[in-house]
C-alpha positions as CSV (number, residue, x, y, z in Angstrom):
1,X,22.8,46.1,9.8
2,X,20.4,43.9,12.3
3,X,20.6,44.1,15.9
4,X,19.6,41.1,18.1
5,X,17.5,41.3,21.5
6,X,16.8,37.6,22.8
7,X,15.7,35.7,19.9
8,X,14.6,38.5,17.4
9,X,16.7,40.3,14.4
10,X,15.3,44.0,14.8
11,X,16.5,46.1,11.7
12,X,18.5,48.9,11.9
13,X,19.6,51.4,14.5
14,X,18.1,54.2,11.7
15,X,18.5,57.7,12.8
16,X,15.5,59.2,10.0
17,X,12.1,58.9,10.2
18,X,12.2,58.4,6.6
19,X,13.9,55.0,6.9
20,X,11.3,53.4,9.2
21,X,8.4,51.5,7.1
22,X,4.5,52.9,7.6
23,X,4.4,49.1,9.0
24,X,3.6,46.9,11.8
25,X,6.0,46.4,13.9
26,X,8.1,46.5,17.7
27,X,10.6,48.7,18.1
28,X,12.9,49.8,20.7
29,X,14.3,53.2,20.9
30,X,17.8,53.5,21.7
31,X,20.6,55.9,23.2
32,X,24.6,55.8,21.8
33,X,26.7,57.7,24.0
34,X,30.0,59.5,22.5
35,X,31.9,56.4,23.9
36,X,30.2,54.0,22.0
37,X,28.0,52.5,24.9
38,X,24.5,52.0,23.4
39,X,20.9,51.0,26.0
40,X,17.8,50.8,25.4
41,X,15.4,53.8,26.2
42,X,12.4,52.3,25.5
43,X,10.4,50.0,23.5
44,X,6.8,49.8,21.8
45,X,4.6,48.0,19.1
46,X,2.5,49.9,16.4
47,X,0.1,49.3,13.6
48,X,2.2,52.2,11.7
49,X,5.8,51.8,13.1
50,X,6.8,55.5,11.3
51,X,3.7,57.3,13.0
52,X,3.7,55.7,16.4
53,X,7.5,57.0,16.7
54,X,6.8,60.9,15.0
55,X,3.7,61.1,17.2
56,X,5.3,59.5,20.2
57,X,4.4,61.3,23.5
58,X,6.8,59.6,25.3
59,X,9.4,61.7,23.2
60,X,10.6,63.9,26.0
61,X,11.3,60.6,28.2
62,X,13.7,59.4,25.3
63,X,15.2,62.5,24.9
64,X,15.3,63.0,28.7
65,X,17.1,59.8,29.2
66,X,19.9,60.4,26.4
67,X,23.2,62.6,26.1
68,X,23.5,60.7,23.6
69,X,22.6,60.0,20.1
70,X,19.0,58.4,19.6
71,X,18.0,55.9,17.2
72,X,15.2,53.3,16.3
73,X,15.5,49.5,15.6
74,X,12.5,47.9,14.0
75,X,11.2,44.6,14.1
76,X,8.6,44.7,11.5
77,X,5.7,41.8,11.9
78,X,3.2,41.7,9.3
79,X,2.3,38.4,10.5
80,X,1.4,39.3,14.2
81,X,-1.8,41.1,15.5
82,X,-1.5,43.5,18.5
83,X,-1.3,41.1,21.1
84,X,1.4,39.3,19.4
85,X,3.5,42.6,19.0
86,X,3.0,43.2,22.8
87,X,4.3,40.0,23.7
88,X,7.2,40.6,21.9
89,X,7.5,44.2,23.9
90,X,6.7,42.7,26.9
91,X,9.6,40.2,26.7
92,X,12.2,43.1,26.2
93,X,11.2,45.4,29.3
94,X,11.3,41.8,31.8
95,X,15.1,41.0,29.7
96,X,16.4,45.4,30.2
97,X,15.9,48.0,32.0
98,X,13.3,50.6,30.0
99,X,13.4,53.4,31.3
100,X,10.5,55.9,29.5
101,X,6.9,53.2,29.9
């Protein structure tokens, strides 16, 4: 399954650690509610998508901000250096409201 935000194709929602790639990458965490309804909680970029997420410290914020089921999307970039992944981030909190920073 793929899930589109503006013009990118992030992979997933994944629910496991164990499905997200030791990659580069953005991804955006996000909260479905029993209802179905699904938002964003927040997004980030990482040299090691898996890490950044187990090691988050903004952890509490995402769980804080969903009754809900979390997940992760991924949009792995090999291609793109830090700044690149950033812009990418940066273009998804001006598009939603994000509410963990």
């Amino acid at each position: 399954m793929a899930i589109v935000f503006d013009t990118y194709r992030f992979e997933g929602p994944f629910t496991s650690l164990r499905e997200l790639k030791e990659s580069p990458g953005v991804f955006i965490v996000l909260c479905t509610m029993g209802n179905g309804c699904t938002f964003i909680v927040d997004v980030s970029e990482a040299d090691n998508v898996r890490l950044c997420v187990q090691n988050s410290n903004n952890k509490d914020c995402w769980r804080g901000n969903c009754k809900g089921t979390l997940s992760i999307a991924v949009l792995y970039t090999p291609e793109l250096d830090r700044q690149g992944r950033k812009d990418i981030e940066n273009i998804i909190r001006a598009r939603d409201f994000v509410p963990c920073k």
